[in-house]
Structure formats: structure tokens, C-alpha cells
C-alpha positions as CSV (number, residue, x, y, z in Angstrom):
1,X,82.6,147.9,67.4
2,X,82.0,144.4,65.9
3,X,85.4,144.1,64.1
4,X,87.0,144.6,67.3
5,X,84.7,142.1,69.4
6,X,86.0,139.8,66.5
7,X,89.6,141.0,66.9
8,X,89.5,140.5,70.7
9,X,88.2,137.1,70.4
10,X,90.3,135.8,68.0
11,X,93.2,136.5,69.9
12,X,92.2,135.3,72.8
13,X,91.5,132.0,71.6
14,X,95.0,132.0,70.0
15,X,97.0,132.8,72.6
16,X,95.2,129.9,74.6
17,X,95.5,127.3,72.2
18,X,99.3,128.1,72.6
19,X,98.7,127.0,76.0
20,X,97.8,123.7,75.5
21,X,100.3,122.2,78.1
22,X,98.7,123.8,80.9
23,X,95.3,122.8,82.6
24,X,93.6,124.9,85.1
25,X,94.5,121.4,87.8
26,X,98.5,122.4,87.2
27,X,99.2,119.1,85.3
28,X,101.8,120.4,82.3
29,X,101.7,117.1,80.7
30,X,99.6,114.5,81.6
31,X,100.5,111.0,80.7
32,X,98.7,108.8,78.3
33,X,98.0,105.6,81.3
34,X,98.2,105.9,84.9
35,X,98.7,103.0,87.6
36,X,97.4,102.9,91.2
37,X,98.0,99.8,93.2
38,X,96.1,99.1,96.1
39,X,97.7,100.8,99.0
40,X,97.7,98.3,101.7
41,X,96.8,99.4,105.2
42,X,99.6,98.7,107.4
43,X,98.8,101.1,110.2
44,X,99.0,100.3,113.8
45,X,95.5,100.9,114.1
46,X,93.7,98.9,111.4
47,X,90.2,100.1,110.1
48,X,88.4,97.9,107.6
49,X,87.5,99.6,103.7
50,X,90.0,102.1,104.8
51,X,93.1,100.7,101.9
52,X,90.4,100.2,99.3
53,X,88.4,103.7,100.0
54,X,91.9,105.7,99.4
55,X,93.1,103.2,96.8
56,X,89.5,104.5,95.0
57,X,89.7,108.1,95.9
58,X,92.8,108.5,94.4
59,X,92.4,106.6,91.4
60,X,89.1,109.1,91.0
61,X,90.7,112.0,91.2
62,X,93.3,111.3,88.5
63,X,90.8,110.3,86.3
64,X,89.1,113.3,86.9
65,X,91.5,115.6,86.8
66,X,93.6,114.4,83.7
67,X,92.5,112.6,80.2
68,X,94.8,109.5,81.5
69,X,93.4,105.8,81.1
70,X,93.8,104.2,84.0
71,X,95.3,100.6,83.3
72,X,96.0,97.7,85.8
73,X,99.0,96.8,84.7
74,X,102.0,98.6,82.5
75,X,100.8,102.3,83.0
76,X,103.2,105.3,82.2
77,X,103.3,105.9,85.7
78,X,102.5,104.2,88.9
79,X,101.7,105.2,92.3
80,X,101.8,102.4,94.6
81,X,102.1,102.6,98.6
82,X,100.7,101.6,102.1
83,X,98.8,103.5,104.7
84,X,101.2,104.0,107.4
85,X,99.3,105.8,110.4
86,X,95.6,105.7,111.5
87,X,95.7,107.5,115.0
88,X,93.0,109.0,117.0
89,X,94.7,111.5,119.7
90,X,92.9,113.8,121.8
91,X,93.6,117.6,120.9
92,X,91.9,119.2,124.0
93,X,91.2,117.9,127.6
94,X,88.2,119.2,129.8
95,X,88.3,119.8,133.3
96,X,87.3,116.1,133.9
97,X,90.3,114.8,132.2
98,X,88.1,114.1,129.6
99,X,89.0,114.9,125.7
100,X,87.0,117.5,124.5
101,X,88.6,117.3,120.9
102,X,89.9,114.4,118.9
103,X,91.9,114.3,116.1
104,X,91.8,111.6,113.6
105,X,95.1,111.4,111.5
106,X,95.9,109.3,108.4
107,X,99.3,108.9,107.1
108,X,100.0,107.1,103.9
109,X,103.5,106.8,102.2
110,X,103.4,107.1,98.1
111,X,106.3,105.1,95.9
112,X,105.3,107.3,92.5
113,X,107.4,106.0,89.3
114,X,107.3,107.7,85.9
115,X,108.5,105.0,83.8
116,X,109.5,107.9,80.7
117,X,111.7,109.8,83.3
118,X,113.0,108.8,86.4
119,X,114.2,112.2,87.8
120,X,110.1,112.9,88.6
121,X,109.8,109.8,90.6
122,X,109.9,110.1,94.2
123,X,109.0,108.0,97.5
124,X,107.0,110.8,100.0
125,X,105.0,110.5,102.6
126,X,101.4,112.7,103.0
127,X,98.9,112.7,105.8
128,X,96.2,114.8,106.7
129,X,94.1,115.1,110.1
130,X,90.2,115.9,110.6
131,X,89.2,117.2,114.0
132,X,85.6,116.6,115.7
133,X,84.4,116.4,119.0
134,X,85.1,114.5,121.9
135,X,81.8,112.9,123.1
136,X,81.5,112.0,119.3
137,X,82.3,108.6,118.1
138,X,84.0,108.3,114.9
139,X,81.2,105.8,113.2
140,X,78.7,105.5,110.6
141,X,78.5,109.6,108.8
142,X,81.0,111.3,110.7
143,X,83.8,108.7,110.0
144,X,82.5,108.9,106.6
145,X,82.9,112.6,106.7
146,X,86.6,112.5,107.9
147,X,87.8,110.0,105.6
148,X,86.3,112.0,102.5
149,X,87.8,115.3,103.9
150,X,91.2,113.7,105.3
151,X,91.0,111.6,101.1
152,X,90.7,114.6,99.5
153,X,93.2,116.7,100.9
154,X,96.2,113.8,101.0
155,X,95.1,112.8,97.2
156,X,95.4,116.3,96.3
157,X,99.3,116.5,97.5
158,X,99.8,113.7,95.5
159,X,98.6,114.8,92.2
160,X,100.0,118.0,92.8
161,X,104.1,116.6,93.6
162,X,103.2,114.3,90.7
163,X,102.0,116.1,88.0
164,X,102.5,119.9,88.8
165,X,106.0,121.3,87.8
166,X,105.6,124.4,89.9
């Protein structure tokens, strides 16, 4: 029963050392240095830390997500880009005419460049939305809590149309 315990194991770890191309984040091949430039908030609606919040987010979840170095300047590829909506809307109306839902939306276009092959690049743009309610305002935690949940869905496309070759 032990030989085959043995046997068992042993293959397994072979067949996924043949697999060293694929992580369990989709990334096939990661790229030795990475580039984010800040991603300057050009939205209508301008609200301060926004640009450098998303600027950090995203460079945080490529480091964490890949064994890239993230460089300042020269990286194998680059995402640069500008935040290109910030809009509150109401979702819902009370009897009152008042909103009983609001729905904060970010939008952010993405310029990504791989510098080692150019068919991979693309210009896209990514948003998200976070909905809370109406008699709220959107200060102080609950911002806080939108921007994380709005950060970590947009950042998410991005790495995945970057890296993942589904």
C-alpha cells in the first residue's frame, strides 16, 4: 500500500511540474518587470486620493498575483491610463421623489503595452459600480468600502485581459 502512496505521489508531482506555465491566477507567463503609471483622474466629478488609491491597488495586485518586479521606468510591460467616470446616479426613487438607492460608478480607461509582443497590447476601458443606500452619504468607511469593492473588481479585469490567454 506504501509503494503505491509513493507511486501516486510521484506522479503527481510530475505531471505538475510539467505545468509550470500555469498559475492558479490564469497568468501563462508572467513577465519579468511590470510598469503602472499613475492613472490620472480626469473624471467629471473629481474626488481627491481617488488616481493614487487605483494607481496603488493595481500595482498591489500584480505584485501579488505574479513574481514580476515592479519598476518605474522601462518595465516589460506597462499599463498606463486615466480615470474616466466617477458618477453617483440614483438606482431607485421613493414615493417622495426621493432616491432610495445610489449607485456609485467608476470608469477607468487602460492603455496596456507588452513591449516583447505587440499583438497582446490593447487600449480598453473597465468600470465597475457599488450600490448603497440612499439616505447614506458616500464618506469616511462606506466610500472606503466602495472604492475597495469597485478597486478590486476593475483591477481584476485588467490582470485577467492582460495576462490570462483564455
Amino acid at each position: 500500500m506504501r509503494v503505491y502512496k509513493f507511486i501516486f505521489i510521484s506522479i503527481l508531482c510530475l505531471s505538475l511540474s510539467g505545468c509550470w506555465r500555469y498559475s492558479f491566477t490564469g497568468v501563462t507567463e508572467a513577465p519579468e518587470t511590470f510598469q503602472v503609471n499613475f492613472f490620472q483622474n480626469n473624471a467629471p466629478l473629481i474626488e481627491p486620493g481617488l488616481d493614487i488609491q487605483f494607481t496603488n491597488a493595481l500595482q498591489d495586485l500584480i505584485q501579488n498575483q505574479t513574481s514580476s518586479n515592479l519598476v518605474t521606468s522601462g518595465g516589460e510591460v506597462i499599463f498606463e491610463g486615466e480615470i474616466v467616470e466617477y458618477r453617483i446616479s440614483p438606482t431607485t426613487a421613493t414615493s417622495n421623489n426621493t432616491a432610495a438607492q445610489n449607485r456609485l460608478t467608476i470608469g477607468v480607461n487602460v492603455r496596456y503595452t507588452d513591449t516583447k509582443d505587440d499583438e497582446k497590447s490593447f487600449e480598453q476601458r473597465f468600470s465597475f459600480f457599488f450600490d448603497y443606500e440612499g439616505s447614506q452619504l458616500l464618506t469616511g468607511g462606506q466610500r472606503d468600502t466602495a472604492w475597495e469593492e469597485i478597486f478590486e473588481r476593475i483591477t481584476q479585469d485588467i490582470f485577467q485581459a492582460a495576462f490570462a490567454d483564455w
